[in-house]
C-alpha positions in Angstrom: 185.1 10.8 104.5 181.3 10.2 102.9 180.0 9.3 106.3 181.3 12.6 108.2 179.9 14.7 105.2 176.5 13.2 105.1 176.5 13.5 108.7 177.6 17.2 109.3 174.8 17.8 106.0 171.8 16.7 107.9 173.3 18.5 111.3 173.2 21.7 109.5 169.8 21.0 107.4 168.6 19.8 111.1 169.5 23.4 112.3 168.2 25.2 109.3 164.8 23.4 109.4 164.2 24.1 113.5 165.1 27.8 112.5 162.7 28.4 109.6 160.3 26.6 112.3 161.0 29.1 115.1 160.5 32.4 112.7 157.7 30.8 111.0 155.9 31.0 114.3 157.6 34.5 115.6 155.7 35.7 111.6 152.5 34.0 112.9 152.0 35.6 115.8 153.0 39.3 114.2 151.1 38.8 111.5 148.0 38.0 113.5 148.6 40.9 115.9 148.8 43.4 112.7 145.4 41.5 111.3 143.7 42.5 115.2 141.0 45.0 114.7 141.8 46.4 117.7 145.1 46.7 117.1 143.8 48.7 113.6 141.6 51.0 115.7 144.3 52.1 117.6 146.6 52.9 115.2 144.2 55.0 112.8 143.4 56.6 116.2 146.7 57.7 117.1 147.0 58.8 113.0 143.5 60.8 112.5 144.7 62.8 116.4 148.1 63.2 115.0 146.4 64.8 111.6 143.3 66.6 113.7 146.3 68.6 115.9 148.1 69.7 113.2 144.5 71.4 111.7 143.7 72.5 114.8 147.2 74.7 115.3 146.5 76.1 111.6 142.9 77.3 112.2 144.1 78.8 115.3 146.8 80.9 113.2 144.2 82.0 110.5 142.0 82.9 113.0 144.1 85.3 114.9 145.1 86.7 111.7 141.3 87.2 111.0 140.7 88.6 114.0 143.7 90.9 114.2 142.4 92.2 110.0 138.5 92.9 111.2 139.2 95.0 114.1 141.6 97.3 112.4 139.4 97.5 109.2 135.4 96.7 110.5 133.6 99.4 112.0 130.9 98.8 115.0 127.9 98.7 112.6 129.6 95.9 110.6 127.5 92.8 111.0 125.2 94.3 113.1 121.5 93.1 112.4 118.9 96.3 111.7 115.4 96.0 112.9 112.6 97.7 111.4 109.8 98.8 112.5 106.4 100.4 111.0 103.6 102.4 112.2 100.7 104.0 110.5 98.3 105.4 113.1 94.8 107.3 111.5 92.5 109.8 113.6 89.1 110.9 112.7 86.7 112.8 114.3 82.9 113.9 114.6 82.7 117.2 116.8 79.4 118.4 118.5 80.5 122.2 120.0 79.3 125.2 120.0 80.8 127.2 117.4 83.3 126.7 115.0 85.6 129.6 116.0 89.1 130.1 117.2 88.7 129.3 121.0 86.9 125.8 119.8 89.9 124.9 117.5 92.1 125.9 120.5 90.5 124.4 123.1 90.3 121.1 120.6 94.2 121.1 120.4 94.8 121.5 124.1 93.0 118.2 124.3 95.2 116.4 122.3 92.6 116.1 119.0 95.0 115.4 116.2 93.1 114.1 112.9 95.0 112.9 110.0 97.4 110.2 109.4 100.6 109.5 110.5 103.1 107.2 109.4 106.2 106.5 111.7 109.8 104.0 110.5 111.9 102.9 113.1 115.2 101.5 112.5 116.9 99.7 115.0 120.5 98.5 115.3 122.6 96.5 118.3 125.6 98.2 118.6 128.6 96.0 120.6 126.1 93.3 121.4 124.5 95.6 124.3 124.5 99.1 122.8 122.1 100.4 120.2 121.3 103.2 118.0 117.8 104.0 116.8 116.9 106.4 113.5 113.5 107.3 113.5 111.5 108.8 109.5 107.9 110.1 109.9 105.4 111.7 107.3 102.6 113.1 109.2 99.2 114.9 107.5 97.7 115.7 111.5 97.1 118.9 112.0 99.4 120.8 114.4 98.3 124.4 114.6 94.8 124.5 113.6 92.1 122.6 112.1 92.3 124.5 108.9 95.6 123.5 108.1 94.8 120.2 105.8 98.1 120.7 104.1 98.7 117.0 101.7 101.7 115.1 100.9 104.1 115.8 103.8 107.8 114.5 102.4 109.0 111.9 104.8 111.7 113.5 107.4 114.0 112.3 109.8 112.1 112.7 113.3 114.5 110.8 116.1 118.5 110.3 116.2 119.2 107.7 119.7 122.2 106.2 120.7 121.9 104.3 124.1 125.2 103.1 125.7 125.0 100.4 128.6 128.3 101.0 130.1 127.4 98.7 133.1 124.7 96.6 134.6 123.5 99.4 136.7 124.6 102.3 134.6 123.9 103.9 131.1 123.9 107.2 128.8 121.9 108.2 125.9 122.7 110.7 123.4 119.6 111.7 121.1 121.3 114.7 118.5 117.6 115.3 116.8 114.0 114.9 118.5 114.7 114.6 122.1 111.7 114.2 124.5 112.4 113.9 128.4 110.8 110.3 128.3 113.8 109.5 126.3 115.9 110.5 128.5 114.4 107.9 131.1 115.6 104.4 131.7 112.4 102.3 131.0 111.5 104.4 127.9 109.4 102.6 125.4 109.5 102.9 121.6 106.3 101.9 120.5 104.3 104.9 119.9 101.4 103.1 119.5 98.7 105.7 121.3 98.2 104.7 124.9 94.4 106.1 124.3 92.4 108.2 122.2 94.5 111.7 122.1 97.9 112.6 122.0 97.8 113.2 125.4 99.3 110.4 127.3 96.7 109.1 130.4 100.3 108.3 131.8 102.6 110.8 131.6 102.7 114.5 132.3 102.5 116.9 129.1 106.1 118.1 129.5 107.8 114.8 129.7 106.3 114.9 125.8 107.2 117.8 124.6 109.8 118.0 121.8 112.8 119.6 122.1 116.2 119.5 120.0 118.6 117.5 121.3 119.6 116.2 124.5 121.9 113.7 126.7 122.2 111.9 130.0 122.4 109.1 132.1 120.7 106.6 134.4 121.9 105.1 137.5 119.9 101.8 138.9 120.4 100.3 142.3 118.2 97.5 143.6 114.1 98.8 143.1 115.8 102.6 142.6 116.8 104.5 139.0 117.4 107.8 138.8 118.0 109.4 135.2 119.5 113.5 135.1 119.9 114.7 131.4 120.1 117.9 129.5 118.1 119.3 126.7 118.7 122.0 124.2 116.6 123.7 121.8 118.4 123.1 118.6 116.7 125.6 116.5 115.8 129.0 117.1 112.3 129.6 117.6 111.1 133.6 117.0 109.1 135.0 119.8 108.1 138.1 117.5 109.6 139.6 114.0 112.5 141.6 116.4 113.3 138.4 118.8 115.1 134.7 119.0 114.9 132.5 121.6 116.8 129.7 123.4 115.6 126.9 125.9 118.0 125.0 128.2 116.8 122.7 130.5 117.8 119.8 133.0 115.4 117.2 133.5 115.8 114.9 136.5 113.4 111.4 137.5 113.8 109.0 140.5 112.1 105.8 140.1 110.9 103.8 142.8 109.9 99.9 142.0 107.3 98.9 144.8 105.4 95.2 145.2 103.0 94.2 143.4 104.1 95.8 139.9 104.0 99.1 141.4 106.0 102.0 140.2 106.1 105.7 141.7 107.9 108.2 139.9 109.4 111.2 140.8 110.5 113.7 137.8 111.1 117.5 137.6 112.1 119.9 134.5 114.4 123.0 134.6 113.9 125.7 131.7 115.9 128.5 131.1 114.9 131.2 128.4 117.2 133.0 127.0 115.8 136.1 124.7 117.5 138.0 122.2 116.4 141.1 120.3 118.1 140.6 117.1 116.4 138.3 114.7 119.8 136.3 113.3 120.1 133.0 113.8 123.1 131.0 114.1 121.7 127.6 113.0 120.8 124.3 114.8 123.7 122.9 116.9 125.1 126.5 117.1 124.5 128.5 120.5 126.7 131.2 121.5 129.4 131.2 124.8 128.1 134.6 126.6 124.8 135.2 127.1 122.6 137.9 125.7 122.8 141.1 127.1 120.7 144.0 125.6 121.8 146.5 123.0 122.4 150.1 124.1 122.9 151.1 121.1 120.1 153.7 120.5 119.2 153.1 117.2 118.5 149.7 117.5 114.6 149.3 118.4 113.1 145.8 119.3 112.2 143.6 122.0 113.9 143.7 125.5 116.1 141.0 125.9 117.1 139.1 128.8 116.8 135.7 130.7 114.2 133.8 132.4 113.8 130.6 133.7 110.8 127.9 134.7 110.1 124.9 136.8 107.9 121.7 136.6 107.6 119.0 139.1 105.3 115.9 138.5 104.7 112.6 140.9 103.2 109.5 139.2 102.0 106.2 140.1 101.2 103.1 138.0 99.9 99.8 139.2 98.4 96.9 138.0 94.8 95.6 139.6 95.0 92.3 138.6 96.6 90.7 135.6 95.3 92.4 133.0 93.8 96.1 134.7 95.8 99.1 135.3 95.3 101.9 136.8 98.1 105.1 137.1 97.7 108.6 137.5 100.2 112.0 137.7 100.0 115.5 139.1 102.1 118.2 137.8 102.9 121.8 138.4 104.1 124.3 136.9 104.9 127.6 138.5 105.2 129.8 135.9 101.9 129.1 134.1 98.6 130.3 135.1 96.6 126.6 134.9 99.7 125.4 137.7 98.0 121.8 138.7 97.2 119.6 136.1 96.0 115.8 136.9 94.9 112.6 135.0 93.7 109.6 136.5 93.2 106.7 134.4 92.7 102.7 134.2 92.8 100.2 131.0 92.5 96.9 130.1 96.5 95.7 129.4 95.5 92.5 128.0 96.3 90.9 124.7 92.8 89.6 124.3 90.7 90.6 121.0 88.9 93.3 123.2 89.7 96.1 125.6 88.9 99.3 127.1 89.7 102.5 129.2 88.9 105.7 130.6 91.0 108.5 131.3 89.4 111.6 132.8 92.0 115.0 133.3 91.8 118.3 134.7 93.9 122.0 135.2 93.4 124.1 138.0 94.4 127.9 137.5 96.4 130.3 140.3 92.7 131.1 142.1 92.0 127.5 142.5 89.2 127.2 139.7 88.9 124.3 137.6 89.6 125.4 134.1 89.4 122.5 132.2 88.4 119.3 132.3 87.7 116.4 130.2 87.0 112.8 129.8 87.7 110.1 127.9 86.6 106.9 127.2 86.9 104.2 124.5 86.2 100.4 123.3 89.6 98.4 122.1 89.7 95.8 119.6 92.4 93.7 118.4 92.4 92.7 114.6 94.9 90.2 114.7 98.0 91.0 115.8 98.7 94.0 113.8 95.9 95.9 113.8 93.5 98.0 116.7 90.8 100.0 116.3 89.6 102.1 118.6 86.3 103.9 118.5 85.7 106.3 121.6 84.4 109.8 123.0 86.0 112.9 124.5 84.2 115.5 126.5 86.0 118.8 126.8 84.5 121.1 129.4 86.8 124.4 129.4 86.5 127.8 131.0 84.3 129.0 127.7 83.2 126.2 125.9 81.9 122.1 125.8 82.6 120.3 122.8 81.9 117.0 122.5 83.8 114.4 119.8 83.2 111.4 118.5 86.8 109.5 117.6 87.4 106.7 115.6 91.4 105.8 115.6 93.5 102.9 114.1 96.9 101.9 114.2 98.5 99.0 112.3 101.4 97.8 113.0 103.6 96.8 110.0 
């Protein structure tokens, strides 16, 4: 029996020893495969994706939930970055004339001779990434009725409310509640009032495209080299005609623009006023203006001025080019048929450049109903560039008018801030 038993034992240890032989290599070769670096590099691959998918699918779930929170509770001005903007612009004069009497200080401020200081803030917001509103504060010590009025410390006030809305690429409104112009109404208007000469007259606009009134809306069409612009103004306080009377203005201003070669622009704009007159002497307030219109008491007892509606038109053409790169030249006519000086006309060219100096000359005119020149004037000054804040300007205006010449040397500044 010994031999079968020793036998059958070294079979079975022969068998046990070509097994641990055949895993011991199987072990080898997984072992080495785990050890790969490649084989490493995949798997932390296929881990960190794993991971990075399941992040991703939460930050897309707090971010709708952000979103869906901020446009229920954010308004449009939230997060919306405010520009400012500061101007202080100085005047000062040296007047050779005549006399100093009431038909020189008139004649003075029909030319645009403002002295004093004025200070302007501009505040400007993007609104919806394409839309903006603008708030405007001045303080200004110029003097607007006569040269005797040196009145000090004006409070700081709020001149200009604008909200411009581009709707589309070729169409926008505006909306201006306090200190509407009719440039504002226009769809290249500028807000740098930074004076385009020596006066308050503009060498490239027509007076009434300047004057203020209370507030106003419109829009502005573009098509190709084409705009046209149609808005509405209303005086939005009541302005006394006498001690018995009131009076309201509504008008519709209308512009087509027309873009030419070589940087040329011709302009076609017009202005509709009607006045309407009231003998009483109440006033409703600003933003207040009644359905009817005013009809004339008959009540016998009630004395004052006749009241009653009236309305005017203005038309003006302008054209603006350059000469070269850095001269342009533009001019306007404009007519008004309800005043007696019914052609007026400037004619001006200025050096445009950003170059340390500069110049221009500007010379305008009015022609009455018998076709007589009835004023006239010129204008002419040197520019330089401080920096890139600040220009001064030192200049002369001639005023020749029906009954006087006056002469004035101006010195003006404005500083950016």
């Amino acid at each position: 029996m010994e031999p079968r038993v020793t036998a059958f034992d070294a079979l079975r240890g022969f068998a046990k020893s070509g097994q641990d032989f055949v895993s011991g290599f199987i072990n080898r070769r997984e072992s080495s495969s785990r050890n790969n670096p490649i084989e490493i590099l995949k798997r932390l691959q296929r881990e960190a994706f794993s991971d990075l998918m399941r992040l991703r699918d939460r930050q897309d779930k707090i971010e709708k939930l952000l979103s869906i929170y901020k446009t229920s509770k954010k308004g449009p001005f939230e997060d919306a970055a405010t520009h400012v903007r500061g101007e202080i612009d100085f005047l000062g004069s040296l007047l050779n004339m005549d006399g100093f009497d009431q038909q020189n200080i008139d004649d003075l401020k029909r030319a645009g001779v403002r002295t004093g200081v004025n200070a302007r803030f501009t505040f400007e917001t993007k609104v919806r990434g394409k839309d903006y509103f603008i708030a405007e504060l001045k303080a200004s010590q110029k003097v607007g009725v006569d040269l005797t009025d040196l009145s000090g410390n004006p409070p700081l006030s709020l001149a200009k409310v604008f909200y411009k809305a581009n709707i589309a690429d070729w169409f926008s409104a505006v909306l201006i509640p306090i200190g509407a112009h009719c440039s504002d109404i226009e769809s290249d208007s500028s807000f740098s009032h930074q004076r385009e000469g020596l006066t308050d007259k503009s060498p490239l606009r027509p007076p009434f495209s300047s004057q203020q009134h209370g507030s106003a809306f419109g829009i502005a069409a573009r098509k190709e080299n084409f705009v046209a612009s149609i808005g509405h103004l209303i005086s939005g306080v009541e302005r006394p005609l006498d001690p018995h009377g009131m009076r309201h203005i509504f008008s519709t201003f209308g512009q087509v623009v027309c873009n030419l070669p070589r940087e040329t622009k011709f302009s076609l704009m017009g202005l509709h006023e009607n006045l309407i007159t009231s003998d009483q002497n109440s006033s409703l307030g600003p933003f207040a203006f009644p359905m009817s219109s005013f009809s004339r008491r008959q009540n016998s007892d009630v004395s004052g001025v006749s009241a009653g509606n009236s309305s005017s038109g203005t038309l003006a053409v302008m054209l603006e080019s350059l000469l070269d790169e850095y001269t342009r030249i533009g001019g306007w006519v404009e007519m008004n048929r309800s005043s007696d000086k019914n052609l007026k006309w400037a004619i001006s060219i200025s050096d445009v450049s950003k170059h340390e100096h500069g110049w221009g000359l500007c010379l305008s005119g009015a022609i009455d109903s018998s076709n007589k020149v009835d004023h006239f004037q010129v204008e002419s000054y040197l520019k330089f560039n401080l920096g890139e804040r600040l220009t001064v300007r030192p200049g002369l205006v001639h005023v020749n008018d029906s009954n006087s010449r006056i002469t004035a040397f101006l010195l003006q500044s404005n500083c950016s801030l």
